[in-house]
C-alpha positions as CSV (number, residue, x, y, z in Angstrom):
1,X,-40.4,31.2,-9.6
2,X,-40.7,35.0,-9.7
3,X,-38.9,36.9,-6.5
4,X,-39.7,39.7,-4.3
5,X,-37.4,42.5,-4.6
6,X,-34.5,41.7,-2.0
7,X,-34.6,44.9,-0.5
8,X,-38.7,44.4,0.5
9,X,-37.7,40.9,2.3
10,X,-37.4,39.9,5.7
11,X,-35.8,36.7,5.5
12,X,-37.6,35.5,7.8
13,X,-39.8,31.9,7.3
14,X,-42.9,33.0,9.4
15,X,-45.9,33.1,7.2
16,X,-46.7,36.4,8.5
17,X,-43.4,38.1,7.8
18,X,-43.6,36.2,4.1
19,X,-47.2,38.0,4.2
20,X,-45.4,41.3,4.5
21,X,-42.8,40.6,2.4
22,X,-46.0,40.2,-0.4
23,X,-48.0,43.1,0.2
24,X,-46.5,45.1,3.4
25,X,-45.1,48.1,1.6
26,X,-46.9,51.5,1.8
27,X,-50.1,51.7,-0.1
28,X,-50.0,47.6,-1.4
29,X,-52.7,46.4,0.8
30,X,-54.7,49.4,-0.6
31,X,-54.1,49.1,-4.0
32,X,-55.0,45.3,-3.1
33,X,-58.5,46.9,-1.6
34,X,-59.1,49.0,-4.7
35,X,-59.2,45.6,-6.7
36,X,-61.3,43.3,-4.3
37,X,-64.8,44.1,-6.3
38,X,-63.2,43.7,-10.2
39,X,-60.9,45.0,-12.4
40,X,-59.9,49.1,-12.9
41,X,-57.8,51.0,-14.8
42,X,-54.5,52.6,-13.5
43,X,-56.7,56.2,-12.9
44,X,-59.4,54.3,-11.8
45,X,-57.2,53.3,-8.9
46,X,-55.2,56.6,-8.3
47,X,-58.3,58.2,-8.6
48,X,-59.7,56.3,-5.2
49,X,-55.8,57.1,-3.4
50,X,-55.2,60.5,-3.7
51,X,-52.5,60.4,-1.7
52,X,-50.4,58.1,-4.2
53,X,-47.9,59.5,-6.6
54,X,-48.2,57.9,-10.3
55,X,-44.7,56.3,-10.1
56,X,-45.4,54.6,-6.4
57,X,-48.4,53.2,-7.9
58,X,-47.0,51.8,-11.2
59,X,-44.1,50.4,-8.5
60,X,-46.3,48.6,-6.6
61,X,-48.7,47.5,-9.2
62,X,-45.6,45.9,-10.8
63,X,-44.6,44.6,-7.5
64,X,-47.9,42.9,-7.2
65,X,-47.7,41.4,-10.5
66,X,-44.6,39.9,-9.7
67,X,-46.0,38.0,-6.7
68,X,-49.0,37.1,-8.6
69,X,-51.5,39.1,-6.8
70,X,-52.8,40.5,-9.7
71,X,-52.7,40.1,-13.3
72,X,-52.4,43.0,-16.0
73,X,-54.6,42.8,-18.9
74,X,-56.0,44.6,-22.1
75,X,-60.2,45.0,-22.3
76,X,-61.1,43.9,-25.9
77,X,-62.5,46.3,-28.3
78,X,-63.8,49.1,-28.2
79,X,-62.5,49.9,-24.9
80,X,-59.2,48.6,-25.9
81,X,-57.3,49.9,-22.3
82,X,-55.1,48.0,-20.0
83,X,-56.8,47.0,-16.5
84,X,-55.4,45.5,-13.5
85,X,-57.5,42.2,-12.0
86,X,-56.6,40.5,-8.6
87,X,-55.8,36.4,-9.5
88,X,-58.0,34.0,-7.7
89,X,-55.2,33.6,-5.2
90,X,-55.1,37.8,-4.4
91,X,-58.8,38.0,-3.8
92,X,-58.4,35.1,-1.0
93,X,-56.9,37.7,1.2
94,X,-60.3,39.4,1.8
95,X,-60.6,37.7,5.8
96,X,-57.2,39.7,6.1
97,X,-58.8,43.1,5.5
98,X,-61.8,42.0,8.0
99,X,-59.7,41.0,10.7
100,X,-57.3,43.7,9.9
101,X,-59.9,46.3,9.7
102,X,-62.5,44.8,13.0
103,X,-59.3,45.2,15.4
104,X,-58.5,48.5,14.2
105,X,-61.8,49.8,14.4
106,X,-61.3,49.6,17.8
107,X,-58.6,51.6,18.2
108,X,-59.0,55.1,19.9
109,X,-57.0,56.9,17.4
110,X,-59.0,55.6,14.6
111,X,-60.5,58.9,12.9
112,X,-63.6,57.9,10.7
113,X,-63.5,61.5,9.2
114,X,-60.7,61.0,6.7
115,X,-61.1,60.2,3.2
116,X,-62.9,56.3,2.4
117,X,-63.1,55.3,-0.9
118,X,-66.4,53.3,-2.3
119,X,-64.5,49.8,-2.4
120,X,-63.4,50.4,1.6
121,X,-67.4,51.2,2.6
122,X,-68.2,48.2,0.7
123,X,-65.7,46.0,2.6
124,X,-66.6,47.3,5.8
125,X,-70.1,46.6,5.1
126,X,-69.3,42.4,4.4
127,X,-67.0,43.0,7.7
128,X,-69.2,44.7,10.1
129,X,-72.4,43.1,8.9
130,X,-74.6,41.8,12.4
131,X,-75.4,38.4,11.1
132,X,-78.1,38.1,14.2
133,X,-79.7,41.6,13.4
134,X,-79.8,40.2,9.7
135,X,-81.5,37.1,10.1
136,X,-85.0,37.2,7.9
137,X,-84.2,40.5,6.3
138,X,-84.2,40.4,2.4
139,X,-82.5,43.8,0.7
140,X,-81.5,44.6,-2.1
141,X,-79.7,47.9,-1.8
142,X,-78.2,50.0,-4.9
143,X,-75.0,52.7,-4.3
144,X,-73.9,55.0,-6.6
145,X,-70.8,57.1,-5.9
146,X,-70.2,59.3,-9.0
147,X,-69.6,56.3,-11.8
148,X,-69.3,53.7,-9.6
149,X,-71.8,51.5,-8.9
150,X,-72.4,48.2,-6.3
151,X,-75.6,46.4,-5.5
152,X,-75.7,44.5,-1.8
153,X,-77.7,41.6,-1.9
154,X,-78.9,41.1,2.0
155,X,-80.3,37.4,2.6
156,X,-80.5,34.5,5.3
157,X,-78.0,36.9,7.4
158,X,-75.3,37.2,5.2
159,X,-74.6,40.0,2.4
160,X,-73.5,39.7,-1.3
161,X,-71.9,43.2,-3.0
162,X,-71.0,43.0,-6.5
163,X,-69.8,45.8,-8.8
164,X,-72.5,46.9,-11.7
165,X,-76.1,47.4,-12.2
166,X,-78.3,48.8,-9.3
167,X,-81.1,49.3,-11.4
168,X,-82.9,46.1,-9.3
169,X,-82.4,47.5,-6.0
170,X,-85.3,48.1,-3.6
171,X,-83.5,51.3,-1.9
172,X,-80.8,53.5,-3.6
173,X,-78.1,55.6,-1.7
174,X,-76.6,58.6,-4.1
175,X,-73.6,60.7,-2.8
176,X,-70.1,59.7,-1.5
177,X,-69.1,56.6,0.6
178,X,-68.3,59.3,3.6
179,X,-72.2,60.0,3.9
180,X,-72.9,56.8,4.3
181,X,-70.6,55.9,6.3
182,X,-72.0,59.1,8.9
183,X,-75.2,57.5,8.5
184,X,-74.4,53.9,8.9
185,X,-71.7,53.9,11.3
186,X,-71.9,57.3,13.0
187,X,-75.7,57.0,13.8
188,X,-76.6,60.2,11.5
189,X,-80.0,60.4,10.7
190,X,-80.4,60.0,6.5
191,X,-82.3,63.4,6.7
192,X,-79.4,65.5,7.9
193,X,-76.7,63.8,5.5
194,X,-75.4,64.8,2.0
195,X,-77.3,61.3,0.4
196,X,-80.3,61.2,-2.1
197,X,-82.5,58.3,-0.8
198,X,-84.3,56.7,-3.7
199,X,-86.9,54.2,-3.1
200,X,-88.2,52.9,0.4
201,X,-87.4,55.4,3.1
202,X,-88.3,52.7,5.7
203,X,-86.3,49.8,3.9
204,X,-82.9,52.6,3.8
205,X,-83.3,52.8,7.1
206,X,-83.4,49.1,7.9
207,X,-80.2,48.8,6.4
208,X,-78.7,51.7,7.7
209,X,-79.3,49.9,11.3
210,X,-78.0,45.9,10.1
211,X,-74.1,47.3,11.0
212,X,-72.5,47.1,14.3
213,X,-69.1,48.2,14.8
214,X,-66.8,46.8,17.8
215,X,-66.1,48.5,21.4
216,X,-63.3,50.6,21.3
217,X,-60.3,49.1,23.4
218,X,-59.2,51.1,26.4
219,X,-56.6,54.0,25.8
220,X,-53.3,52.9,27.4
221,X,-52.1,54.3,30.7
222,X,-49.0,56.7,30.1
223,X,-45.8,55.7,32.4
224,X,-44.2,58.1,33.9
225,X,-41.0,56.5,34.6
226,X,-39.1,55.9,31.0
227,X,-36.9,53.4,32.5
228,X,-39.9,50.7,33.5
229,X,-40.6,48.1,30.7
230,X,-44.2,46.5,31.2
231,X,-43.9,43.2,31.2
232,X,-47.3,40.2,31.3
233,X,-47.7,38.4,34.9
């Protein structure tokens, strides 16, 4: 049996705390995110974390490995390069992300304006779909975000977004992941953001309006008295 690193563990035999013994260090559950639509190469990967040194992510890929969240393998001629690929057990932490990432939409310190890479707008779309807004809507919507590409499938009120061709897509967004994120979740109208729209101007905007995102919780009350501890009734 292969081990965490003693110095990452909590020794502690609550699932949770085994959960973030696998993947709680700095930037694991993102490199994790980077991998949920297919495989990538190490630059692929830095490329989407900017904020990631080369040696933190070649620590944590190997980290992963070791936990068998992912597997390392080599692409078969021509392209002959090594690529990283969640196992089938890694991508079954997916509802993680969504519950992770509904609650925290809700925070009031959540700032939308910092930098969101194409495979978190593509999660947050399969998270904050509205199911009941969806219902009887058919879609086939293409992205591309410099090389990358992802086609959302829209059907019966659930959504399907694979990695690839886009080229059978009724409606095309063209830009970066921020612009449609103003659009999608910020209420932006398409004509004022950075995005070419190819296809059905009517159908992009359908979509645009199939996302909901969740009340913000109340800001907490600041105490003046240091000394009080809150504690429930």
């Amino acid at each position: 049996m292969q081990r965490i690193p003693a110095r990452r563990r909590y020794q502690d035999a609550c699932g949770a705390a085994h959960g973030l013994d696998l993947v709680g260090d700095r930037w694991s559950l993102l490199v994790v995110r980077e991998l949920m639509f297919g495989a990538k190469r190490f630059g692929e990967i830095r490329s989407s974390l900017p904020g990631i040194s080369a040696k933190v992510l070649t620590e944590r890929l190997e980290e992963l490995q070791a936990s068998s969240i992912l597997i390392r393998r080599k692409l078969p001629p021509p392209a002959s390069a090594q690529v990283y690929e969640l196992t089938a057990w890694g991508y079954e932490i997916e509802p993680v992300f969504q519950t992770l990432g509904r609650w925290a939409a809700r925070s009031p310190c959540h700032d939308p304006t910092l930098p969101l890479s194409p495979a978190s707008l593509m999660l947050s779309f399969r998270t904050m779909l509205d199911r009941e807004a969806a219902k009887g809507v058919n879609l086939r919507i293409g992205f591309r975000f410099g090389a990358e590409t992802f086609l959302a499938r829209i059907g019966d009120g659930e959504i399907v977004i694979v990695r690839g061709d886009i080229d059978s897509a009724d409606v095309r967004f063209v830009g970066d992941p921020a612009s449609v994120a103003a659009a999608v979740y910020g209420g932006a109208p398409l004509s004022e953001v950075p995005l070419r729209v190819e296809g059905n101007p009517a159908l992009a905007e359908r979509f645009v309006g199939l996302f909901a995102l969740p009340a913000k919780a109340p800001a907490a009350a600041v105490d003046s008295d240091p000394d009080r501890v809150s504690r429930p009734d």
